[in-house]
C-alpha atoms as a printed R data frame, in Angstrom:
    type eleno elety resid chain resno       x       y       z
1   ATOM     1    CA   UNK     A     1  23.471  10.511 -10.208
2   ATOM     2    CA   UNK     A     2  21.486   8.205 -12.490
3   ATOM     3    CA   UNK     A     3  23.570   6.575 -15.742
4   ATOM     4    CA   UNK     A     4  22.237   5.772 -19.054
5   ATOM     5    CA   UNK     A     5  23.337   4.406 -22.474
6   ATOM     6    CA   UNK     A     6  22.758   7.906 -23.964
7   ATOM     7    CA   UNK     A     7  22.586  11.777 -22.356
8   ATOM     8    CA   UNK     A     8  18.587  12.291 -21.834
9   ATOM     9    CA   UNK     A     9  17.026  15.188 -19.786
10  ATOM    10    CA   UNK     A    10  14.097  12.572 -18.794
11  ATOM    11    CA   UNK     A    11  16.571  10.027 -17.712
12  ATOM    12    CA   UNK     A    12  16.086  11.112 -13.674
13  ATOM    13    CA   UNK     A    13  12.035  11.342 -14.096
14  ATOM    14    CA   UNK     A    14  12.216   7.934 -15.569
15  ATOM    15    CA   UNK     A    15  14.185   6.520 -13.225
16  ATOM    16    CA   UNK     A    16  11.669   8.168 -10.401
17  ATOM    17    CA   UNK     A    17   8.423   6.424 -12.337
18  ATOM    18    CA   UNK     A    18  10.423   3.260 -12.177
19  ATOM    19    CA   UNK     A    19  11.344   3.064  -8.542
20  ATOM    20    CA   UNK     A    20   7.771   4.210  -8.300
21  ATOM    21    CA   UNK     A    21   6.361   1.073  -9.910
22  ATOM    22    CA   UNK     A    22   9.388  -1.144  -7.643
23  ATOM    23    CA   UNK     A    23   7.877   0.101  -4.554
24  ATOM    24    CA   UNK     A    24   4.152  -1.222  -5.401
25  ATOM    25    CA   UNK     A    25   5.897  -4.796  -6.785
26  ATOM    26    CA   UNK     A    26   7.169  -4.995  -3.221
27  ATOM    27    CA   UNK     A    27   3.853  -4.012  -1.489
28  ATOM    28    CA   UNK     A    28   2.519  -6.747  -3.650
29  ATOM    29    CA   UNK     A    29   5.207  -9.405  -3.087
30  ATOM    30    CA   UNK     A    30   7.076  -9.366   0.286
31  ATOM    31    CA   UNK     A    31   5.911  -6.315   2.110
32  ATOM    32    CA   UNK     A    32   2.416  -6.687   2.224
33  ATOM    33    CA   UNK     A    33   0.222  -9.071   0.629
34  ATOM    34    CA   UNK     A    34   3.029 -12.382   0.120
35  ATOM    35    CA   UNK     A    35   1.286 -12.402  -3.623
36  ATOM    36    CA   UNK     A    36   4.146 -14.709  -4.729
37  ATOM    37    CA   UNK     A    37   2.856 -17.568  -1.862
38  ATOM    38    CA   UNK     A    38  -0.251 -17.755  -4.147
39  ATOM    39    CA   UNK     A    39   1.973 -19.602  -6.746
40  ATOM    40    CA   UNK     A    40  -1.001 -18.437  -9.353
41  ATOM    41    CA   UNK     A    41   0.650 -19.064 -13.179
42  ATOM    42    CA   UNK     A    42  -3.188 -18.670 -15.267
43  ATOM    43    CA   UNK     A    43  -3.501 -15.286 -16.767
44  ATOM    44    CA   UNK     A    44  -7.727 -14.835 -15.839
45  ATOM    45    CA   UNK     A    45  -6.562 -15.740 -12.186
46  ATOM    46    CA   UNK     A    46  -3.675 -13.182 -11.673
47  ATOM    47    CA   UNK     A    47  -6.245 -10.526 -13.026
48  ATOM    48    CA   UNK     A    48  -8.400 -11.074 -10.451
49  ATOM    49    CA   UNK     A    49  -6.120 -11.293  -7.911
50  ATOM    50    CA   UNK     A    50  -4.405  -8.169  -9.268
51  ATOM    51    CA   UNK     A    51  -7.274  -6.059  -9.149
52  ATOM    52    CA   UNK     A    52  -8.712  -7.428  -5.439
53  ATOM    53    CA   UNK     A    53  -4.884  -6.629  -4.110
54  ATOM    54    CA   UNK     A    54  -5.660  -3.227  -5.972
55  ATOM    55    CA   UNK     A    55  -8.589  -2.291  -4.049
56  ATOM    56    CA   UNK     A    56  -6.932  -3.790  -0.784
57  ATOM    57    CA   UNK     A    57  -4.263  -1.253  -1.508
58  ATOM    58    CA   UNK     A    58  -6.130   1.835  -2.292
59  ATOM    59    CA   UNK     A    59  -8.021   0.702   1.018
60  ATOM    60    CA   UNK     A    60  -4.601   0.481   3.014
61  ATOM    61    CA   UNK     A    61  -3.305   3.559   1.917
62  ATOM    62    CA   UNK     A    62  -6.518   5.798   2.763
63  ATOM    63    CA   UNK     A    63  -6.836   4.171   5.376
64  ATOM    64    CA   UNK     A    64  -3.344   5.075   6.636
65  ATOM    65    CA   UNK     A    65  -3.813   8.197   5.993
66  ATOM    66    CA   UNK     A    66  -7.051   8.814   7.624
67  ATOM    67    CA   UNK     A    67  -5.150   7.425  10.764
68  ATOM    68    CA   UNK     A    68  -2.434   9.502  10.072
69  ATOM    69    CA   UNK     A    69  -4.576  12.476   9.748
70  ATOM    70    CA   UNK     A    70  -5.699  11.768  13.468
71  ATOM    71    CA   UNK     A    71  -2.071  10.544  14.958
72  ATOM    72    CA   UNK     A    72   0.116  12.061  12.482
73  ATOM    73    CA   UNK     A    73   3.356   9.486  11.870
74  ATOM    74    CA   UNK     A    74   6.578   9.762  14.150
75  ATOM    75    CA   UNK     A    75   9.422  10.999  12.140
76  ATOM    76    CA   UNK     A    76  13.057   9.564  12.878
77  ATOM    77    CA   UNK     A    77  15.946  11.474  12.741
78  ATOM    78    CA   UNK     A    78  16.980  10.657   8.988
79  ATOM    79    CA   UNK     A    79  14.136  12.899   8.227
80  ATOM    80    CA   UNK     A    80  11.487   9.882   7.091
81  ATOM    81    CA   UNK     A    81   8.220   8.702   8.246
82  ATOM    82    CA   UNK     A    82   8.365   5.608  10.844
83  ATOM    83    CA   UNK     A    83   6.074   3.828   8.880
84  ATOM    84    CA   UNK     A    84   4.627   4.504   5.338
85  ATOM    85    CA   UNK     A    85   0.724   5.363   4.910
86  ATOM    86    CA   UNK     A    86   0.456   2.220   3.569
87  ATOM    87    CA   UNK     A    87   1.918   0.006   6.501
88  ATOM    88    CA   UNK     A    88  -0.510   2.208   8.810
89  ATOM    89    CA   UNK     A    89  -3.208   1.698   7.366
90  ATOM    90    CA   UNK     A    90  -2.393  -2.148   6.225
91  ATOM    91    CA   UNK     A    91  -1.517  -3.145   9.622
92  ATOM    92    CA   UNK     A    92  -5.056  -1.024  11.250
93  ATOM    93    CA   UNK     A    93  -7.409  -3.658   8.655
94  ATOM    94    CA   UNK     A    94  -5.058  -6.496   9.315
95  ATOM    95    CA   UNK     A    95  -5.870  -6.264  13.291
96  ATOM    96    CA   UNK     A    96  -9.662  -5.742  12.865
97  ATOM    97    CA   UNK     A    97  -9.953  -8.349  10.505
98  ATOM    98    CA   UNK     A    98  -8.089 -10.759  12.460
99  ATOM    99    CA   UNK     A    99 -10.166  -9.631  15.404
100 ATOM   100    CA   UNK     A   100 -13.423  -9.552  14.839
101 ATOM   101    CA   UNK     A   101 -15.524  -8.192  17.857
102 ATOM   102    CA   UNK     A   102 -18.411  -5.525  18.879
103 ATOM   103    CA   UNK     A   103 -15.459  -3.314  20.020
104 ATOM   104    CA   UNK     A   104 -14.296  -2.766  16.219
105 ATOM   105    CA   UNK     A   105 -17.336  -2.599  14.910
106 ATOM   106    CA   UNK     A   106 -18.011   0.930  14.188
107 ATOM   107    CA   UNK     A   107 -14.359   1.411  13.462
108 ATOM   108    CA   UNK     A   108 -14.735  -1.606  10.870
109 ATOM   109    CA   UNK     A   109 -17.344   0.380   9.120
110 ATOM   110    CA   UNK     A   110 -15.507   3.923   9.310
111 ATOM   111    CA   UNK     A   111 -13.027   2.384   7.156
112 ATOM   112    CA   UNK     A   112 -15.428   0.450   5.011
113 ATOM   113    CA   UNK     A   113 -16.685   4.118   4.443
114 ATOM   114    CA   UNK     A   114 -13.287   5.217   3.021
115 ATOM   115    CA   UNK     A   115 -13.469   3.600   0.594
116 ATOM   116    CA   UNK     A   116 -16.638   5.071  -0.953
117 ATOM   117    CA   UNK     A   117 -15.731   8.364  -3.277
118 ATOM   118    CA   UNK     A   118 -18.829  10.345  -1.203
């Protein structure tokens, strides 16, 4: 049950958007790219950084779900995924950037590939 100050049909749609738009703050902030440790406070600066964590995002997520595609995602018993796309595929870039070798190489590129719209 969702409350509000008056009775509105659009109340639980709004309420969805909204959570919608909590769940990317916290892929920004604490569950994925620490933006807050930046301690940025100019306006131009934030933009950028706003719209690099953007692309890193849209590259996590299809990313995930390319791997998830291949491996699909354990389910636990309360019915929900064991990690979101966006973890997957987050936590896949994470360990081939932080380990660059010839082994990743192709794999590197695969995902570079994702994120072309061909």
């Amino acid at each position: 049950m969702v409350i509000g100050p008056v009775p509105d049909e659009n109340l639980v749609p709004d309420y969805a958007l909204r959570w919608g738009i909590e769940t990317l703050f916290g892929l920004f902030k604490t569950r994925g790219f620490c933006l807050e440790s930046t301690h940025f406070t100019e306006a131009e600066r934030l933009r950028k950084l706003f719209a690099l964590l953007t692309l890193a995002l849209c590259w996590s997520i299809t990313t995930g779900l390319f791997l998830h595609q291949l491996r699909p995602i354990t389910i636990k018993t309360h019915g929900r995924r064991a990690k979101s796309l966006f973890r997957l595929g987050f936590d896949y870039l994470r360990h081939l950037l932080l380990n660059p070798s010839p082994l990743y190489e192709d794999d590197f590129r695969h995902t570079l590939k994702l994120l072309s719209c061909t």
